[in-house]
N, C-alpha and C positions, 0 to 999 in steps of 0.2 A: 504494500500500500504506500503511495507519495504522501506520506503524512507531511509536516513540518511543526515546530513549536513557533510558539509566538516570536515573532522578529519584529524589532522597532523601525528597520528600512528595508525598500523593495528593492535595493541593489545600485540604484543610481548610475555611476559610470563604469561602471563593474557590468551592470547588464547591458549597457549603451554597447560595448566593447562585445561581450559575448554571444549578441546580437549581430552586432556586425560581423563576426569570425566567423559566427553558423551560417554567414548570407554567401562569404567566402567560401566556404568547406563546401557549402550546396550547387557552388559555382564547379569545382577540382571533383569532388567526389564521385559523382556520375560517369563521371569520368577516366577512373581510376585504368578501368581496361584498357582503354587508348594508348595511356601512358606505360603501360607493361606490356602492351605489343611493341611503341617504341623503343621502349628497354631492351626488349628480345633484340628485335632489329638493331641497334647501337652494339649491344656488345658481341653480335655475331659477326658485326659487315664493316666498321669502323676497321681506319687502319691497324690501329692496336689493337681489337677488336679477336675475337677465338677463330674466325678464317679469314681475317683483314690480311691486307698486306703486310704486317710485323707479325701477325696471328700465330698460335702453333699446331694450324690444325693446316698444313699445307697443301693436302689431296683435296680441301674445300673453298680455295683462291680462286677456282673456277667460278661458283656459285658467287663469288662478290664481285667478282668486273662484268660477269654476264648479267645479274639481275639487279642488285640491287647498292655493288659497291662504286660505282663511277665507272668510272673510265671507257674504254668502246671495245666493242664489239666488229669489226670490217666497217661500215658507215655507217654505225647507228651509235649513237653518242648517249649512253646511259644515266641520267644525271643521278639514279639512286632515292633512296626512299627514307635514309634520317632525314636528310633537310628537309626537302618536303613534310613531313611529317611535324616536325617540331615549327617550323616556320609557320604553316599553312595551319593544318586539321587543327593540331590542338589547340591553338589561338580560337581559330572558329567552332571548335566545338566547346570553350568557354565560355566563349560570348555570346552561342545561342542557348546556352543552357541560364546564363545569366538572365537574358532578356528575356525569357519564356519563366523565369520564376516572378517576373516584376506583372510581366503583360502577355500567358501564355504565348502561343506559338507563335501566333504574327510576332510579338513582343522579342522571341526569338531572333525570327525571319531577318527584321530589321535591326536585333543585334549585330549578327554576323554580319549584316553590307556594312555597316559601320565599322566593325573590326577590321576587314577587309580593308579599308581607307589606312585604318594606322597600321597595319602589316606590312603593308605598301609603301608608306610612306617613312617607315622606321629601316629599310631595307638592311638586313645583314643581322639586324636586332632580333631576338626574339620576344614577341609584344603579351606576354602573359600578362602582364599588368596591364598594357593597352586594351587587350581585352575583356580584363576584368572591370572594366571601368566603361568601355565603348558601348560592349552589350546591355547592361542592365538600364544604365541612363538614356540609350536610344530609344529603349523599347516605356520609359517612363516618361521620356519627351511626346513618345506617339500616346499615352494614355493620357496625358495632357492636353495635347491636341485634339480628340477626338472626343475629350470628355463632354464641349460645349453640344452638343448634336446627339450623343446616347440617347436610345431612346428615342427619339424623335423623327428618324427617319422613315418615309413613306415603306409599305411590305412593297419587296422587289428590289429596292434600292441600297439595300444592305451593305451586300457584298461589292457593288460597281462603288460606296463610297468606302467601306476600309478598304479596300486593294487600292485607291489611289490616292488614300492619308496616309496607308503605309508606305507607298510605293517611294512619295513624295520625301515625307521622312528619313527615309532612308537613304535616299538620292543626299539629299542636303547634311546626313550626319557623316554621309560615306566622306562627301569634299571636305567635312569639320576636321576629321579623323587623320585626315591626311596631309592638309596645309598646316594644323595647329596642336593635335592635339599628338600627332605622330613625335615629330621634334623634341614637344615636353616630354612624352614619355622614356624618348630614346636619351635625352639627360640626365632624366632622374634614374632609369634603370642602371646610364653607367655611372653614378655618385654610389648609386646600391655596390654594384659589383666593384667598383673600387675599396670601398670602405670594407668589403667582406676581402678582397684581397687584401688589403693594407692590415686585417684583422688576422689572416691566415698567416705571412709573411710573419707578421710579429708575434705568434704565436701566441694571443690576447683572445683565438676566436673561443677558447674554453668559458671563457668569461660569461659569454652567450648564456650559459646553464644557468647565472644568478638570476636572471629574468625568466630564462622558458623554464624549467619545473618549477617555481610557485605557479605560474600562469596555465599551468596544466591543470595544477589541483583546484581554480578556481574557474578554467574550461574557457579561458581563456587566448589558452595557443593556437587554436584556429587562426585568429588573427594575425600570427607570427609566424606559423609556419604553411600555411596556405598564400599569406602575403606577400610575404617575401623570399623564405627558405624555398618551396618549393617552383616559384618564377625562376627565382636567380641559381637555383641549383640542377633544374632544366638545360638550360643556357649554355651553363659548364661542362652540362654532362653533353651538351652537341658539339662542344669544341674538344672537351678534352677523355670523353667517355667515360665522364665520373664524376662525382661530386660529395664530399664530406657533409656536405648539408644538407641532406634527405637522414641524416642519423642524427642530428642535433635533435633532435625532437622526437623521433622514436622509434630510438634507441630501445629496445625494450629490460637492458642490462638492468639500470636503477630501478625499476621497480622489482624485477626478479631480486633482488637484492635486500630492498626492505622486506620485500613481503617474507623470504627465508628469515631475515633477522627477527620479525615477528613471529614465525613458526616457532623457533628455538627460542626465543627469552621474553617472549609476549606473555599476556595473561587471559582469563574467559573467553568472553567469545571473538573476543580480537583473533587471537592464537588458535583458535579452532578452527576459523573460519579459513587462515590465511592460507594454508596448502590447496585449496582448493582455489582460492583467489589468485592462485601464483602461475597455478595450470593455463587459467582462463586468460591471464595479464602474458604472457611468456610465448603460450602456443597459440593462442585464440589472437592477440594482439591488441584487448581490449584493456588499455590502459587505466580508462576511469576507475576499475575496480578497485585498486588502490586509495585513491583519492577519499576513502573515510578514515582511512588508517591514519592518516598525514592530519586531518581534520580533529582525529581525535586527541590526538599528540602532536601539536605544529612541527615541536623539533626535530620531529624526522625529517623537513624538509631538507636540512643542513646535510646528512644524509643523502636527499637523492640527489643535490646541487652537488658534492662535491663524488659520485659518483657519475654524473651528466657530464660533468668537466674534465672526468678522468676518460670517459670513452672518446671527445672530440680530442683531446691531445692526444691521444693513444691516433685517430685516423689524421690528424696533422703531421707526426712525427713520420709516419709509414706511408703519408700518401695517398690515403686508400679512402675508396668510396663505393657508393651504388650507383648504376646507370639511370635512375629511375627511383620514386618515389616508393618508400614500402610501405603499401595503406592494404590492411590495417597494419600496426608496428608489432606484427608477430616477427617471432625469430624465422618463422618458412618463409612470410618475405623477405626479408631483410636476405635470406640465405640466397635466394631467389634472383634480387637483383644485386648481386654482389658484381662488381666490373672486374675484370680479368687483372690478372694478378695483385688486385685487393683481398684475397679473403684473408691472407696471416691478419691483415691489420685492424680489419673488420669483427674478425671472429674476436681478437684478444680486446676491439673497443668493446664490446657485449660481454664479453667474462670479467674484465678489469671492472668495467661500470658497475658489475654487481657486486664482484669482492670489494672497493671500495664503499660504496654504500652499505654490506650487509659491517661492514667493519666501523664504521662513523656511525650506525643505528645502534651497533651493541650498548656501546657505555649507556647511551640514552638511555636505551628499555630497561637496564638491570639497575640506574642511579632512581627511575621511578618503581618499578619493580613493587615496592613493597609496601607504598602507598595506594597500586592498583589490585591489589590483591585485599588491602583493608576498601576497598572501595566496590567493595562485591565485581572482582576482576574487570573493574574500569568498562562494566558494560554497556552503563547508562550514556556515557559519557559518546562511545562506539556506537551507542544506537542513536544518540544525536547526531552525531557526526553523518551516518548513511543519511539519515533525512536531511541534512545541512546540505549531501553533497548532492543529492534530487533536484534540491531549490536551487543550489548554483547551478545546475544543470537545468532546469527550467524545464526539466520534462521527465517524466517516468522512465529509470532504466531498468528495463528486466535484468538485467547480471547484478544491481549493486543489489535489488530486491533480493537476492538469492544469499544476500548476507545476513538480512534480521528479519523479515518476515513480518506475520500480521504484527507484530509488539516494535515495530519500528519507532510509534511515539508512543508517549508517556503523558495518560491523562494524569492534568492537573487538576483534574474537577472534574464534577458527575456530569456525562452529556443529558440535556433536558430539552435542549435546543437546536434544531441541527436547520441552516438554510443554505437552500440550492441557488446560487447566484449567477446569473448572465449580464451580458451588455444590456439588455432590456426588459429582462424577469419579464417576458410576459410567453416563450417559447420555451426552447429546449430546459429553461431552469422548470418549468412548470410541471412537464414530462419527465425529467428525472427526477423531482419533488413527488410525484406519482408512483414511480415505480418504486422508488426506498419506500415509503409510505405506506405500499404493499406488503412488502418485506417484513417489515417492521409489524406488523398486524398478523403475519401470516404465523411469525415467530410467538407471539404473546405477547410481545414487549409493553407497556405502559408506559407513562409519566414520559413520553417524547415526543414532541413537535416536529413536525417537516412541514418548512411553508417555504415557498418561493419567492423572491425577492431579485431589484436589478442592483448590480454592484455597486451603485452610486450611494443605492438606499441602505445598504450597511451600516448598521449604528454601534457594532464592539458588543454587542450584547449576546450574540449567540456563541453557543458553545463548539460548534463545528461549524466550519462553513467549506462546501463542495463546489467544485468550479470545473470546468474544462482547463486543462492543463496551463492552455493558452492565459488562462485567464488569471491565473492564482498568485501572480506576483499582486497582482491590484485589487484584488481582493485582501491579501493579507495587508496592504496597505491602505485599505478600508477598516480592516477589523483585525488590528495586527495582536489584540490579547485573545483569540481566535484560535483553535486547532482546525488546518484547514487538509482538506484532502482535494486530488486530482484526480481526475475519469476523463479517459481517450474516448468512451463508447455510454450515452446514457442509457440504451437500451440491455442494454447485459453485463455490466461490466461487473467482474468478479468482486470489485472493489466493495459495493452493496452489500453483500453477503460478510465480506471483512469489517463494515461499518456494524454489521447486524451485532457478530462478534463482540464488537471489543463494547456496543452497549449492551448487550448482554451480560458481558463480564463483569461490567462497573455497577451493574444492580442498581437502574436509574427506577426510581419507584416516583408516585403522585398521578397525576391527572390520566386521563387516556390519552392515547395519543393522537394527537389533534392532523386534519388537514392543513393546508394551506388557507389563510383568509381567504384570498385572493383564488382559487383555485373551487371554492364553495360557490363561485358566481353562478348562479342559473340565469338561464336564457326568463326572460322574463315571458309571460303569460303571451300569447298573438306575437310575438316579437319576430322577425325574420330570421328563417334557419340560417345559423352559417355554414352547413354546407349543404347544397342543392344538386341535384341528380346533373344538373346541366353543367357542371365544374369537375363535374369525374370523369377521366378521361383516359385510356389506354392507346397506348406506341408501339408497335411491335419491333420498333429498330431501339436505333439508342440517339443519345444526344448529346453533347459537353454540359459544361455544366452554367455555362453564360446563357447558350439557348435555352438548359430547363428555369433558369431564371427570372429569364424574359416573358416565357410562356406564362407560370405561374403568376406572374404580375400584371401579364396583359388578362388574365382570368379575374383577378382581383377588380383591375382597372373595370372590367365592362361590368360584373356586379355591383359596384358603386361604391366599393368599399376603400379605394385608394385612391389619389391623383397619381398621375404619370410617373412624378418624382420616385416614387416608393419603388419603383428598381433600383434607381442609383442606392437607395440604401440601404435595397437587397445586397448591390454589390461591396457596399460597406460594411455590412455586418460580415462576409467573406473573407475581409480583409482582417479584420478586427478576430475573426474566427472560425472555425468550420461549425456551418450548422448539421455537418452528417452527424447523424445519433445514432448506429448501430442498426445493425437486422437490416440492412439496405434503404433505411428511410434516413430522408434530407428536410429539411423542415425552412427551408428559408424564409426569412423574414428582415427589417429593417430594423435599425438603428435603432437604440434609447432617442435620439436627437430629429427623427422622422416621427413625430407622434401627429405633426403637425399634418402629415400627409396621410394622417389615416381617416378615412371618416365612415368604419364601423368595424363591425366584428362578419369575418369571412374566411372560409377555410376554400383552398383548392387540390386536388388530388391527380395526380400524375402518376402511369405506372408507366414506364418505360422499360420494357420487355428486354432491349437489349443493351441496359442501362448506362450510368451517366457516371462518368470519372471525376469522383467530386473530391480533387485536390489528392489522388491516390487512392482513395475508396471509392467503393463501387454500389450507386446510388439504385435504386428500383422505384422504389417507392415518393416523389416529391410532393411534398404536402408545404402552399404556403402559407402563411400565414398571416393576418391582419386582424389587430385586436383594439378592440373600443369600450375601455370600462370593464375589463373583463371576462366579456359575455363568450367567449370564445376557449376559455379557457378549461371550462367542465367539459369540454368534448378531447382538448388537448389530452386532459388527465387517463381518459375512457380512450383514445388512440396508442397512448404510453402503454397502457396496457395490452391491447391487443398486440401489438409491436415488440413485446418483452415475448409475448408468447411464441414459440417455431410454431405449433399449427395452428394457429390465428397466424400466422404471416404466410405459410403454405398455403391456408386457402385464400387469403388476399391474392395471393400470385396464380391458382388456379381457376380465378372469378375469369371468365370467357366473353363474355361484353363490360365495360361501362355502368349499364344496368346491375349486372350481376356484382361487381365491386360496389357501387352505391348499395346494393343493396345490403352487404355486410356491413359497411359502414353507416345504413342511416340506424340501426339501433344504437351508436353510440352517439349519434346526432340527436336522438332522441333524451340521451340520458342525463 
């Protein structure tokens, strides 16, 4: 469970930073294959390379001047596939991965021409930064541009005017990219690669560790080494088939290091847990899993700083490096893309890093030693630290959960009160306020409230408060004396059942347990249904998830329930959040700050058979939503339900007309 204790701050520049790293990482990551096929290719076909011209594989010389290492062939001139590759793809396949996370796929589209301009224009450079920066601002120039018109264009004319906002766009960021923003890039990249030379040279680049491991354990290094280690260490690796800076960062030595040091002189569940923490950090590559150990005991850091320091001076001294980035930082990649006669120096930066660190962690663990043992083996302190390192992380990890489980927090008080909070408490908080609220009832429980509310309206007074992951830094900074929990899924999330738990366990006695005020709204006596047979609709294909948006709103629009505007704040509540709830259902709706655009209460229903890719999950069911005073919100609770159930969802999807879905759904239209 993503529990957290009460925090007096939501992170500040701390999140600003870790925000910006994850936008980074989502740029590289995707990406990762690309960049280990070119690894493959560099240190097969490169002069120095294992059948290059210095190679020592000399029966496969052949295969590098024929295919893919230069030089000619009778009159066919082979230019080869590193440069190309490093030059060209992966530039442009950062930059449309970039612009399609700002402004999908056009968003993309018109990244790459962009990047294109400064690839061209930086010629000889390699523009990973160029494109890190071309694509995403391209494609958030053209959602600026086009924003004045959403919405409002005649059916038919859709597509004839984004194909020529983008077209245009793209035209005019391609000539930016290339007169202006090429030049700056190719400066500041070489100020970068100076400074990391002049860092190398001086044998100073160990230093590097004083900064990248804290900023690991507070998930920070994305920024650091997506930004710059992996651009500039790219670059190196096309000129010289190798780069020490693909290991600065991970390294996987220092953590295998502490976390041994923890196995042998740790205490409770720290030291239980850690051998299995060490598998997963070592072989798997997953570093974070460390990061509560460090949390629990800062002074380990010193530890893994001066075992980070001892790996990079260990591949200075020898020279040695990997052709290519190794994501994740398991030891099989790192083995994987080792560059040709690098591995003495590699293998011993990975063993050194760990015998240092496991040797700097000893004194630590055994000087507290005996004070974590009078501290019921320092558990508490451990199971703050996992939840500590969730919130720095800003989202649910299944591997660090595998360290403390449902007792991750530690109530300070009997829960009595528990609310489900959204951007506009009047949607998806309402639906999972329903479905705990089941739960809760189903189990016996008493003396607890589930009401829905919007984040703004937090007043500190509840005992728990539940949020979509997205949402929980601002919520705890609503209601920071608060135990707050996060849910990826409001229709079945396991998490429910672990909430049921741990009130269970705390023996919350008094009242019954209450609905939602707000969630008690009945449709008043004659008042119009909000949802009518003529709004339920089935698709046999599929749709994106802009067009199920559109549709949904334009159904709202002709009911009378919305003006125009209440798309754009469909598509702001997307930004602000995903309204997928699980079980295939998407429930879009506007804004806390569109209230002004509602004018009643209306539900629309959408089943799209061969459903809708809403931000990675895969939608079926679209249900929108527009609520006025309420009145909309007793059928929400009665939909939560059916949707939590697989065969109430199985028959929704085997309803054969319109009719026959309205017709499941009007008994909760009734209820």
């Amino acid at each position: 469970m993503t529990t957290t204790s009460p925090a007096t701050t939501s992170g500040g520049a701390r999140v600003r930073v870790q925000r910006f790293g994850t936008f980074l990482s989502g740029m590289i990551m995707p990406n990762i294959a690309a960049f280990i096929a070119w690894g493959i290719i560099t240190a097969l076909f490169i002069d120095k390379g294992w059948v290059g011209n210095d190679g020592p594989i000399e029966a496969w010389r052949w295969a590098n001047s024929a295919i893919l290492g230069g030089g000619t062939i009778g009159d066919v001139d082979y230019t080869g596939l590193v440069g190309p590759i490093i030059n060209y793809l992966l530039p442009l396949l950062i930059a449309f991965t970039g612009g399609r996370m700002v402004h999908g796929h056009r968003g993309g589209v018109v990244g790459a021409v962009a990047a294109f301009g400064v690839i061209i224009g930086a010629e000889g450079t390699v523009m990973f930064l160029g494109a890190m920066i071309a694509g995403p601002l391209t494609a958030l120039i053209l959602k600026w541009v086009e924003k004045p018109w959403q919405g409002k264009i005649k059916p038919g004319f859709e597509m004839l005017v984004d194909n020529f906002s983008a077209g245009f766009v793209a035209f005019f960021a391609s000539l930016a990219a290339f007169f202006w923003l090429a030049p700056l890039m190719k400066w500041v990249t070489d100020i970068l690669g100076g400074a990391v030379g002049w860092l190398v040279e001086t044998h100073l680049l160990p230093l590097a560790s004083i900064i990248v491991e804290p900023a690991k354990v507070l998930f920070l290094n994305n920024a650091i080494n997506h930004g710059v280690f992996t651009p500039l260490g790219t670059e190196q690796s096309s000129q010289t088939g190798k780069s020490l800076l693909f290991l600065i960062e991970a390294n996987p030595g220092p953590g295998l290091g502490l976390l041994m040091a923890i196995t042998v002189f740790g205490v409770g569940a720290a030291r239980a847990t850690a051998p299995g923490a060490a598998i997963i950090q070592f072989l798997g590559g997953i570093h974070e899993v460390y990061f509560p150990y460090v949390l629990a005991k800062p002074t380990l850091i010193i530890g893994l700083i001066a075992g980070g320091a001892t790996g990079v001076l260990t591949n200075v001294i020898f020279q040695s490096g990997l052709v290519a980035p190794a994501a994740p930082g398991s030891i099989f990649a790192v083995l994987f893309q080792i560059a040709p006669g690098s591995h003495v120096g590699v293998l011993l930066s990975v063993i050194l890093a760990a015998a240092v660190t496991f040797i700097v962690c000893m004194p630590i663990l055994l000087a507290s030693r005996r004070r974590d043992l009078a501290a019921e083996g320092g558990d508490a302190a451990f199971t703050a630290a996992i939840a500590q390192t969730e919130a720095n992380k800003g989202k649910k990890s299944s591997v660090l959960g595998t360290l403390g489980g449902v007792g991750t927090a530690t109530l300070t008080r009997p829960v009595e009160s528990i609310v489900f909070a959204c951007d506009a408490g009047m949607g998806s908080s309402a639906m999972g306020a329903s479905v705990l609220r089941n739960k809760i009832k189903q189990a016996g429980i008493t003396g607890v409230t589930v009401v829905n509310q919007a984040i703004a309206n937090l007043d500190g007074t509840a005992d728990l408060v539940i949020t979509q992951q997205q949402l929980t830094d601002r919520a705890r900074a609503q209601s920071p004396d608060s135990m707050h929990v996060s849910v990826d899924n409001f229709m079945n999330s396991p998490k429910y059942d672990e909430v049921v738990e741990l009130v269970r366990s705390q023996g919350a006695e008094g009242a019954a347990a209450q609905p939602a005020a707000a969630s008690d709204a009945q449709t008043e006596p004659g008042a119009p249904a909000v949802l009518t047979a003529d709004r339920v609709r089935i698709h046999p294909g599929s749709a994106t998830r802009d067009e199920a948006l559109k549709e949904a709103a334009d159904v709202l629009v002709a009911a009378g329930a919305v003006t125009p505007d209440y798309l754009q704040a469909m598509h702001d509540r997307e930004k602000s959040v995903s309204t997928f709830m699980g079980n295939g259902l998407a429930i879009p709706h506007g804004t806390n700050e569109a209230k002004d655009a509602v004018l009643g209460s209306a539900l629309s229903v959408v089943r799209y058979d061969g459903g809708v890719d809403w931000d990675g999950d895969r939608a079926t069911f679209v249900i929108g939503i527009a609520g006025k005073d309420g009145a909309h919100l007793q059928i929400l609770s009665s939909i939560a339900e059916l949707f939590s159930d697989e065969d109430d969802v199985a028959a929704l999807n085997a309803a054969a007309t319109p009719e026959e879905l309205f017709a499941l759904l009007s008994a909760v239209n009734e209820a």
